[in-house]
SEDREN-193757 format. One record per residue (C-alpha): residue in three letters; z, x, y. Coordinates in steps of 0.5 Angstrom, whole numbers, plus 500, padded with zeros to 3 digits. Each point is the difference from the previous one (the first is absolute). Example, Ala and Ser with C-alpha at 12.3 -4.5 7.8 and 13.67 -1.06 7.14 Angstrom:
2
+------+-----+-----+-----+
! type !  pz !  px !  py !
+------+-----+-----+-----+
!  ala ! 516 ! 525 ! 491 !
!  ser ! 498 ! 502 ! 507 !
+------+-----+-----+-----+
END
This chain:
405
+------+-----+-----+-----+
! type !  pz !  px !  py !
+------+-----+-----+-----+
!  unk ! 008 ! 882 ! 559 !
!  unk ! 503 ! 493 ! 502 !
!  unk ! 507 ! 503 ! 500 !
!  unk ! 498 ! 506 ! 504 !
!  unk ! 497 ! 496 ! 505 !
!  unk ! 506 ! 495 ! 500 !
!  unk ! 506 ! 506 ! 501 !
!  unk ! 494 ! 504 ! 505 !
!  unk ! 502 ! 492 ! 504 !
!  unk ! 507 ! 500 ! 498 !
!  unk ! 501 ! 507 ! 503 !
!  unk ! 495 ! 498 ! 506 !
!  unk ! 505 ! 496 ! 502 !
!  unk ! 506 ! 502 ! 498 !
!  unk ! 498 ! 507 ! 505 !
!  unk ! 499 ! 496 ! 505 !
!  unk ! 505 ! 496 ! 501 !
!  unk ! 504 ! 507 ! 500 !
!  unk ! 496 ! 501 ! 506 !
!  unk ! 501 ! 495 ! 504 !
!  unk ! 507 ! 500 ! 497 !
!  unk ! 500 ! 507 ! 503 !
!  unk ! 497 ! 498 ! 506 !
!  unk ! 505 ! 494 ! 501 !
!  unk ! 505 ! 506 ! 500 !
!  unk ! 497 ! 505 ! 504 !
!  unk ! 500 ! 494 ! 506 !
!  unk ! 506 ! 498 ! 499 !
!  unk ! 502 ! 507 ! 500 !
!  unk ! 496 ! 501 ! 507 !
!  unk ! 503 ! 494 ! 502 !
!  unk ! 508 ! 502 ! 500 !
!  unk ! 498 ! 507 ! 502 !
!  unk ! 496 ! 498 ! 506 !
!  unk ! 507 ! 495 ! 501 !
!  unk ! 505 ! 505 ! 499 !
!  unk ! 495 ! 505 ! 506 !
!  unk ! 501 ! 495 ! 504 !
!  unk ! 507 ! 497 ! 499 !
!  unk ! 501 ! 508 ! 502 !
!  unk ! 495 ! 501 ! 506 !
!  unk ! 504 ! 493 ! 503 !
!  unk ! 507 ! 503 ! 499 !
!  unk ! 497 ! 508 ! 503 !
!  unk ! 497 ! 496 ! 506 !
!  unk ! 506 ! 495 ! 501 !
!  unk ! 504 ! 506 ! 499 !
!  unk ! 496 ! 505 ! 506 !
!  unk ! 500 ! 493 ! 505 !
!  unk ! 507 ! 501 ! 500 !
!  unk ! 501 ! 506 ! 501 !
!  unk ! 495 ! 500 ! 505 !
!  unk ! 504 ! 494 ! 503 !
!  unk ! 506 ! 505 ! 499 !
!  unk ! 497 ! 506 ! 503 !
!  unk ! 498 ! 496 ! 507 !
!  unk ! 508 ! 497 ! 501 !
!  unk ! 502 ! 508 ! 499 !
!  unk ! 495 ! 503 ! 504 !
!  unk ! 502 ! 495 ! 506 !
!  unk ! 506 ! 501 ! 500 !
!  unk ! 499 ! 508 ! 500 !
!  unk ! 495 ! 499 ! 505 !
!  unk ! 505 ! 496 ! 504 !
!  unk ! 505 ! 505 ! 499 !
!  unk ! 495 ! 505 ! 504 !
!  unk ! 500 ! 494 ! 506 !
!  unk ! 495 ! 496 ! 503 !
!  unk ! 497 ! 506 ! 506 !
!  unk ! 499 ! 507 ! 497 !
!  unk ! 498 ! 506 ! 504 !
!  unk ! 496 ! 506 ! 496 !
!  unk ! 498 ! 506 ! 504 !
!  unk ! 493 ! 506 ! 499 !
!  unk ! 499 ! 506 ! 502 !
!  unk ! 493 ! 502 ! 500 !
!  unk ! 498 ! 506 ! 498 !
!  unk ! 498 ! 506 ! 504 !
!  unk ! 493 ! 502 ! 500 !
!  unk ! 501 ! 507 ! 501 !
!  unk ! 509 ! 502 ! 499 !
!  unk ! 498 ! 507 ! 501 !
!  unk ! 498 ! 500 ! 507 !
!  unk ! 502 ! 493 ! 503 !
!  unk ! 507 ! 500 ! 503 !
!  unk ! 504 ! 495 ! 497 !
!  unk ! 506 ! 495 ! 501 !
!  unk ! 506 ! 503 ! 496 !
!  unk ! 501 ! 494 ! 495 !
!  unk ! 507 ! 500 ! 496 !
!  unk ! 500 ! 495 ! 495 !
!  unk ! 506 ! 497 ! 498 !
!  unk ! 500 ! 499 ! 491 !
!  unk ! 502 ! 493 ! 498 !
!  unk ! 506 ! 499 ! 498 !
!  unk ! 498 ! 497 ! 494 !
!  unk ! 494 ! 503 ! 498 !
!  unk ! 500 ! 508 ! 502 !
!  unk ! 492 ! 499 ! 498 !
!  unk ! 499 ! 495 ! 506 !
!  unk ! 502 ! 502 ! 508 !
!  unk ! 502 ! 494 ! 503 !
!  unk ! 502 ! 504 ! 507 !
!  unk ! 497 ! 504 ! 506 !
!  unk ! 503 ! 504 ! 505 !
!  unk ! 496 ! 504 ! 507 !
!  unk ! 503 ! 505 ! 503 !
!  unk ! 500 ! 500 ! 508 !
!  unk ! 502 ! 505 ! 505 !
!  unk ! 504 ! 499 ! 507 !
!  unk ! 500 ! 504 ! 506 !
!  unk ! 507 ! 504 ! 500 !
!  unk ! 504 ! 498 ! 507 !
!  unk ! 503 ! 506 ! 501 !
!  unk ! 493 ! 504 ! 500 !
!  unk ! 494 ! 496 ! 503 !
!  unk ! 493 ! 501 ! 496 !
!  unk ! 504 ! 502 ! 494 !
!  unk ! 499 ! 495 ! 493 !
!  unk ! 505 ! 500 ! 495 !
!  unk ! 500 ! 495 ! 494 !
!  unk ! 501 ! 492 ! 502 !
!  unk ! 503 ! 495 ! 495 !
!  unk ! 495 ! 499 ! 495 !
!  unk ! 497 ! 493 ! 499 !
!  unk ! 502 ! 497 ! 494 !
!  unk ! 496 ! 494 ! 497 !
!  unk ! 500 ! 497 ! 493 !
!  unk ! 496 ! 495 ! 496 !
!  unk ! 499 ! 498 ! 493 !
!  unk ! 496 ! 505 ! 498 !
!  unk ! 497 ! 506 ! 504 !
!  unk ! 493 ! 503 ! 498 !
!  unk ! 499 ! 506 ! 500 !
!  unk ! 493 ! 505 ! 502 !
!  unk ! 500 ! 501 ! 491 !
!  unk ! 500 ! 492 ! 499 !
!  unk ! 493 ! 497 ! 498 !
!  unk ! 498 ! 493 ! 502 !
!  unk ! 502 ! 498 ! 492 !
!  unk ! 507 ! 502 ! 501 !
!  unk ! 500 ! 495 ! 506 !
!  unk ! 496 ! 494 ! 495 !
!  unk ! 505 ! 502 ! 495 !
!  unk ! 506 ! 498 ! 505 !
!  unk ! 497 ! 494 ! 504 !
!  unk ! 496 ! 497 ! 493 !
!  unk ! 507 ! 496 ! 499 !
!  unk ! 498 ! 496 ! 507 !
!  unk ! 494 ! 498 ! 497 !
!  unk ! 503 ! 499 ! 493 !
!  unk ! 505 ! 495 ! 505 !
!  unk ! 493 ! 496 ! 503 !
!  unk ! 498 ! 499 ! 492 !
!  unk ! 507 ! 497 ! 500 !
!  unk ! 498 ! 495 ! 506 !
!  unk ! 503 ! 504 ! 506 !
!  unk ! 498 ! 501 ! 507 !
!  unk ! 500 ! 507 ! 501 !
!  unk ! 497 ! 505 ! 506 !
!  unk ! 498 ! 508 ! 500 !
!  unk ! 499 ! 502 ! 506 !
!  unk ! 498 ! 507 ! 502 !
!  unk ! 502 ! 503 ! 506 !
!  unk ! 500 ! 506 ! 504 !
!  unk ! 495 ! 504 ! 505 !
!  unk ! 493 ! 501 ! 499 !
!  unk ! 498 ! 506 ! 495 !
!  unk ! 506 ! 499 ! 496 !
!  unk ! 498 ! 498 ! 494 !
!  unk ! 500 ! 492 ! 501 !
!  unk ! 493 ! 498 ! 498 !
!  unk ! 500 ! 505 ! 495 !
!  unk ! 507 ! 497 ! 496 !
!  unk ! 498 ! 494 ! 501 !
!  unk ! 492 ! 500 ! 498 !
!  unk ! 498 ! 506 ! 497 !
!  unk ! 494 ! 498 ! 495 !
!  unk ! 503 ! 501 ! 492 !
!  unk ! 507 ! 501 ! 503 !
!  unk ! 502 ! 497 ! 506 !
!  unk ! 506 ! 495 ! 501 !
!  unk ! 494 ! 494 ! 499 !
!  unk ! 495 ! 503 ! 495 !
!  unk ! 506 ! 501 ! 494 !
!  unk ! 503 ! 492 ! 502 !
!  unk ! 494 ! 498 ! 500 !
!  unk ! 500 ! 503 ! 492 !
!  unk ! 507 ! 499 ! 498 !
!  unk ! 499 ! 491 ! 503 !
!  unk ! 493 ! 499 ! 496 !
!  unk ! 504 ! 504 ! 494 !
!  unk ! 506 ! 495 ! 500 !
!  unk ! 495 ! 494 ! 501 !
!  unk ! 498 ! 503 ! 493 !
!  unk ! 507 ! 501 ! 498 !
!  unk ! 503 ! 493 ! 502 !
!  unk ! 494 ! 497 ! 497 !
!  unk ! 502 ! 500 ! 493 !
!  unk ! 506 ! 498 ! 502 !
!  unk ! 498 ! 494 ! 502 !
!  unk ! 499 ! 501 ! 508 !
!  unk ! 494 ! 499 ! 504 !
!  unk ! 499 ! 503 ! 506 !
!  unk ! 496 ! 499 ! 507 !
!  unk ! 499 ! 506 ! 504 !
!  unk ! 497 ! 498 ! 506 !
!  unk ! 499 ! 506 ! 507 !
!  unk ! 499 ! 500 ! 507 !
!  unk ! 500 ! 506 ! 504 !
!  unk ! 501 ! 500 ! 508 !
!  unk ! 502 ! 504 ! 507 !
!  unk ! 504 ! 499 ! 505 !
!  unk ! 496 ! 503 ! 506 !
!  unk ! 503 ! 500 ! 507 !
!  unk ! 505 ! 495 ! 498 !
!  unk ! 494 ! 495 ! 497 !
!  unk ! 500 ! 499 ! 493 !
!  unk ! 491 ! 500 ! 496 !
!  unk ! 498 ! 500 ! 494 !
!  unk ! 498 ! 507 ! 498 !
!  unk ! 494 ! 497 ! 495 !
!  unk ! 497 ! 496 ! 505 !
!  unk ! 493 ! 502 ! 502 !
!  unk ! 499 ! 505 ! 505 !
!  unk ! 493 ! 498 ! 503 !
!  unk ! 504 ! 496 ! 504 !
!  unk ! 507 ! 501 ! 504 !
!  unk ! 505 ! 497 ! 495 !
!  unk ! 504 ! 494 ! 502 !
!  unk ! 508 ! 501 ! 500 !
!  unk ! 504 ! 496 ! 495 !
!  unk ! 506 ! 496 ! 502 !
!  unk ! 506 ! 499 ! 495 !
!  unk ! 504 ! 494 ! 499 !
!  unk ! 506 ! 501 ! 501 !
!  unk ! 503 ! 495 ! 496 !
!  unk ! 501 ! 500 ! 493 !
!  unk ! 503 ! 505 ! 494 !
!  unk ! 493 ! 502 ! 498 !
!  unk ! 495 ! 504 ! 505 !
!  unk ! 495 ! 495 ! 502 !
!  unk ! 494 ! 502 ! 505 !
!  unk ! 497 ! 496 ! 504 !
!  unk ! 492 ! 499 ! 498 !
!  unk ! 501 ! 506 ! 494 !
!  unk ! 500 ! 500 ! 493 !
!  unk ! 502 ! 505 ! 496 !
!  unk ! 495 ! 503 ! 495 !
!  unk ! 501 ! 499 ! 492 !
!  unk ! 501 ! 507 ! 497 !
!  unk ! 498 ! 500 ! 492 !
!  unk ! 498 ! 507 ! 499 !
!  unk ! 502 ! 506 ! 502 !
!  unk ! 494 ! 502 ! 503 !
!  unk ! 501 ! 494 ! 505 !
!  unk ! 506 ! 502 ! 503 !
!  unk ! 497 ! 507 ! 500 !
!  unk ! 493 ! 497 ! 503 !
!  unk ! 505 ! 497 ! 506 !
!  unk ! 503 ! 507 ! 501 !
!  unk ! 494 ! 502 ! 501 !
!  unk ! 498 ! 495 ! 505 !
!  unk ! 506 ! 501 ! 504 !
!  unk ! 500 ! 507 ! 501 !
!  unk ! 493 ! 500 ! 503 !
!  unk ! 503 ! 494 ! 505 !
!  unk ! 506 ! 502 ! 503 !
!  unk ! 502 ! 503 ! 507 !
!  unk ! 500 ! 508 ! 500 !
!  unk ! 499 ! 505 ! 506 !
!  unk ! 500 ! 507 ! 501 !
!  unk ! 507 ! 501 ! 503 !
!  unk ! 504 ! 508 ! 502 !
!  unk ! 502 ! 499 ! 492 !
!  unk ! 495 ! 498 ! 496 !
!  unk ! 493 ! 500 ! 501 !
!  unk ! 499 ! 493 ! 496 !
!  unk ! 507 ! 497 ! 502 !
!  unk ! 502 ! 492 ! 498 !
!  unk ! 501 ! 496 ! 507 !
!  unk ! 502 ! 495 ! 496 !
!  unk ! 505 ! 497 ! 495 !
!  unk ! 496 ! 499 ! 493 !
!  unk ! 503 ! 494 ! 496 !
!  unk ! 497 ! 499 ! 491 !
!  unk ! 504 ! 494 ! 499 !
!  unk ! 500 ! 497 ! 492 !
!  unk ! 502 ! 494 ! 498 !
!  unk ! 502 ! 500 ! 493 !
!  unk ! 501 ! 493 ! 496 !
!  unk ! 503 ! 499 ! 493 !
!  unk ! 501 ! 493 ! 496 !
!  unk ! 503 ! 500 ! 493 !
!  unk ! 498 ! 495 ! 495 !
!  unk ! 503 ! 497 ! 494 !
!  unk ! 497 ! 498 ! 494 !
!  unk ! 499 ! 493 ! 503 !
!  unk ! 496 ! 503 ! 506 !
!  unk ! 505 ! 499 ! 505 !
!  unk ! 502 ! 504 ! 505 !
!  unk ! 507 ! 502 ! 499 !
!  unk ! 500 ! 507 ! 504 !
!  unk ! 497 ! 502 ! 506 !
!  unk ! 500 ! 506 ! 504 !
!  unk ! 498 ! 502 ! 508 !
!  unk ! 500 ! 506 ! 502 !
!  unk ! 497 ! 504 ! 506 !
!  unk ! 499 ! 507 ! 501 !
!  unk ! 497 ! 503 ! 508 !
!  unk ! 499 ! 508 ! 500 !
!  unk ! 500 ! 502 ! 506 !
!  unk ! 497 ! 505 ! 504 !
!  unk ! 502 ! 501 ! 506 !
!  unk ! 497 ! 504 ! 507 !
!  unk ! 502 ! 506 ! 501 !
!  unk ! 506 ! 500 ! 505 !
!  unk ! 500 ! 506 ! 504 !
!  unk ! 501 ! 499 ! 508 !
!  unk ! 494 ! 498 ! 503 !
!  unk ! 496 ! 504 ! 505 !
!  unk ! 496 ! 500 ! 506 !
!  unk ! 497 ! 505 ! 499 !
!  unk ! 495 ! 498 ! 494 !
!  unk ! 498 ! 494 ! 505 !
!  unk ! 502 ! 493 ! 502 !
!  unk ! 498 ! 496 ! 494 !
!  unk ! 504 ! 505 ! 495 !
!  unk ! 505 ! 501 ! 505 !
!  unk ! 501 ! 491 ! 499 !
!  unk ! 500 ! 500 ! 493 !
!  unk ! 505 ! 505 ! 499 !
!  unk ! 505 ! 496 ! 505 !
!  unk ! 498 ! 494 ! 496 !
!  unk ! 501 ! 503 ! 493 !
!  unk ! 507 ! 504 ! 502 !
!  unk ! 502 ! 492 ! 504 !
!  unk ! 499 ! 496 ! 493 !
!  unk ! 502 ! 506 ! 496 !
!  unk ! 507 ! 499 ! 504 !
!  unk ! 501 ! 494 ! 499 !
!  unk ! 498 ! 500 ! 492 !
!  unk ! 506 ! 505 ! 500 !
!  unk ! 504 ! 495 ! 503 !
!  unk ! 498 ! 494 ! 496 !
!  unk ! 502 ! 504 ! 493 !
!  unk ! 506 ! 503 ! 503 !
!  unk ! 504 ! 493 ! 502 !
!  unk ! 497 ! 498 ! 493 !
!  unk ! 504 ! 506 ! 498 !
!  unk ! 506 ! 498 ! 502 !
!  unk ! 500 ! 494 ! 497 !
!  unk ! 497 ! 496 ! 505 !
!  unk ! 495 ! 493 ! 498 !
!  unk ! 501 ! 495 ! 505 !
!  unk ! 497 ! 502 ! 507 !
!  unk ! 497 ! 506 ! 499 !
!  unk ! 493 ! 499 ! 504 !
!  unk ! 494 ! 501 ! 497 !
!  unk ! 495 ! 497 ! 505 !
!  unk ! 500 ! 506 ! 505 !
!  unk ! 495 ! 504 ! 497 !
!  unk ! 493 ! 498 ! 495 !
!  unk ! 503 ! 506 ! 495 !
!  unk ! 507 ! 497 ! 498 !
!  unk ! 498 ! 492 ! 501 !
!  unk ! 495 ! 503 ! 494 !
!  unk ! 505 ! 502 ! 495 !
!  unk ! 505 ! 495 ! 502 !
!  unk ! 500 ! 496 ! 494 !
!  unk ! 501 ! 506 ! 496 !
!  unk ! 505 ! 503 ! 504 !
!  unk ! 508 ! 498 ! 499 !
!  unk ! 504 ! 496 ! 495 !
!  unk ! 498 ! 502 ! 493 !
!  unk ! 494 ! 503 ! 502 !
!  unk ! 499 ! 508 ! 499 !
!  unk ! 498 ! 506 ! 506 !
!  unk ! 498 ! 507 ! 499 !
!  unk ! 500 ! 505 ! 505 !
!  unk ! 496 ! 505 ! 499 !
!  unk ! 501 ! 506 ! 506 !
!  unk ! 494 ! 505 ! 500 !
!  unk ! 502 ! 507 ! 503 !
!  unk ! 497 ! 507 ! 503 !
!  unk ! 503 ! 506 ! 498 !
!  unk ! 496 ! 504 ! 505 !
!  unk ! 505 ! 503 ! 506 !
!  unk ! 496 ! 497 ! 505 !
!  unk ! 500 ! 493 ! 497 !
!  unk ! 508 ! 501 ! 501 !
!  unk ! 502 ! 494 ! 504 !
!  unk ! 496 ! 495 ! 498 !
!  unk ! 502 ! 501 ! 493 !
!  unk ! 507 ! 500 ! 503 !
!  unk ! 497 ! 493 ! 503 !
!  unk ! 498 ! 497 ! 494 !
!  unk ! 506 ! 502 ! 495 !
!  unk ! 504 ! 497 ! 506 !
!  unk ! 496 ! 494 ! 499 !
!  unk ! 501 ! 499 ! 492 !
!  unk ! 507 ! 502 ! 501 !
!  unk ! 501 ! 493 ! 505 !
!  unk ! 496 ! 496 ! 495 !
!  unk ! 505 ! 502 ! 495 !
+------+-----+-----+-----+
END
């Protein structure tokens, strides 16, 4: 009995040290595989920031290819094509993408000299953009185009959307449908790319101000209403957009931003005029500023990124009329005065020009100035009619985007 208790002992201790021998290997073995993981996942990882640093050099360079002020058109849909007359649209196929229209053609018509009152076919007005989209086009199809601006604010550039064109012909709704619109899906795609850019070491700060120019006076259009708001002034010194007496607002969530829009809309300038029952007397202006700072391992900030992106709506641009009354009539003369002068501003920035372009003249373009010019990015959006009756003033506005451009 004493020698089977003395070997019952030896074996004891014998099968425990055994398991603390194997528990010695098993975290050995644990260990050297947990360091292999992360050996690879720091490779992995320095491997996707340098394509991403690789990714943003050459989506620069192809952004700079395209130039600095871009000009896109839209024709809206017609409500009813089988009893509406409607403008005879020829599109022109881009050249390099037969998918894609980068041309219009109107035809016109003239009096025949040789027989007073007769009508024979005019010159037709010719007008060519960067993409052209047609009453088949969807307002993805647009996000889908536009979505590299908004990529290039990420990136830290100053870029402006505008949304030009008379009242009823698509601007809002390009710009602001609910799920879809111009600022629903950016304000999806720059949250997902906070997300995105997170894992590979950026933090960003979104920060959000939505503002009016109304009558050549600038408000802030998430200022209570239970008093008449105060006009804002810009100061027009500095790179940076700085108001006087206004702060912009921390956006964390998208339901922020969401709730920002929302209080907007309900604020701004509309009037019943002869082409909408709800028409926007004023220009809209969401304006988000995005901040990104990397670090390294130390916690020192070894890369900074300043981007603004300002998403533009502005008032519909058809000839003012006396007849819808005295208040509409001087708010449409202020519209298409402030709507001139923006062209002329963005069409010396076409040519090439940066010293003495005047921004101060109106509150619009002293708004946007630090956005506007070298280095920064400008969009273009002309909005049109495909009615008949509408002709004119759709020639107007692709007139007026073929100036810009």
């Amino acid at each position: 009995l004493d020698l089977s208790s003395e070997r019952i002992q030896t074996l004891e201790e014998k099968n425990k040290a055994v398991q603390l021998e194997c528990e010695k290997r098993v975290q050995e073995i644990e260990l050297a595989a947990q360091k292999k993981i992360d050996e690879e996942t720091k490779a992995l990882r320095d491997r996707l920031i340098k394509e991403e640093e690789k990714r943003h050099k050459l989506f620069e360079q192809v952004q700079e290819l395209k130039g600095n002020i871009r000009v896109m058109c839209r024709i809206k849909p017609p409500s009813d094509p089988e009893s509406e007359a409607l403008i005879k649209f020829n599109p022109k196929v881009s050249e390099l993408d037969e998918d894609k229209i980068d041309g219009l053609s109107i035809p016109t018509e003239r009096e025949d000299f040789r027989e007073p009152g007769k009508m024979i076919p005019g010159k037709p007005k010719e007008f060519n953009f960067e993409r052209v989209f047609d009453d088949h086009c969807t307002n993805k199809d647009v996000f889908d185009e536009i979505s590299q601006l908004v990529q290039s604010v990420m990136d830290g550039k100053k870029v402006c959307i505008f949304c030009y064109g008379q009242t009823g012909s698509g601007k809002t709704y390009t710009m602001s449908r609910p799920g879809d619109g111009i600022i629903p899906r950016t304000q999806d795609m720059i949250f997902s790319e906070v997300d995105r850019l997170k894992a590979l070491g950026w933090e960003y700060t979104v920060e959000g101000s939505y503002l009016e120019v109304y009558q050549d006076k600038l408000y802030d259009l998430l200022a209570s209403r239970s008093a008449k708001p105060e006009p804002l002034t810009v100061d027009p010194i500095g790179d940076e957009l700085n108001i006087k007496g206004h702060s912009f607002t921390l956006l964390q969530e998208e339901k922020d931003l969401d709730e920002m829009v929302r209080t907007a809309d309900s604020n701004r300038h509309t009037a019943a005029t002869a082409m909408n029952d709800r028409s926007s007397r004023s220009h809209s202006i969401l304006v988000l500023k995005i901040r990104g700072t990397k670090k390294n391992e130390d916690g020192e900030v070894v890369k900074t990124r300043k981007g603004t992106l300002n998403l533009i709506d502005l008032a519909g641009s058809e000839s003012p009329d006396k007849a819808r009354g005295e208040q509409i009539y001087k708010e449409g003369v202020e519209i298409n005065s402030s709507l001139s002068y923006l062209r002329t501003v963005l069409s010396s920035l076409g040519q090439g020009k940066t010293e003495g372009v005047d921004f101060r003249s109106y509150t619009l373009t002293q708004l946007l100035r630090p956005s506007l010019g070298k280095g920064c990015r400008t969009l273009m959006f002309v909005m049109v009619s495909p009615l008949k009756e509408n002709e004119n003033e759709t020639i107007r506005s692709l007139e007026f985007a073929r100036d810009v451009s």
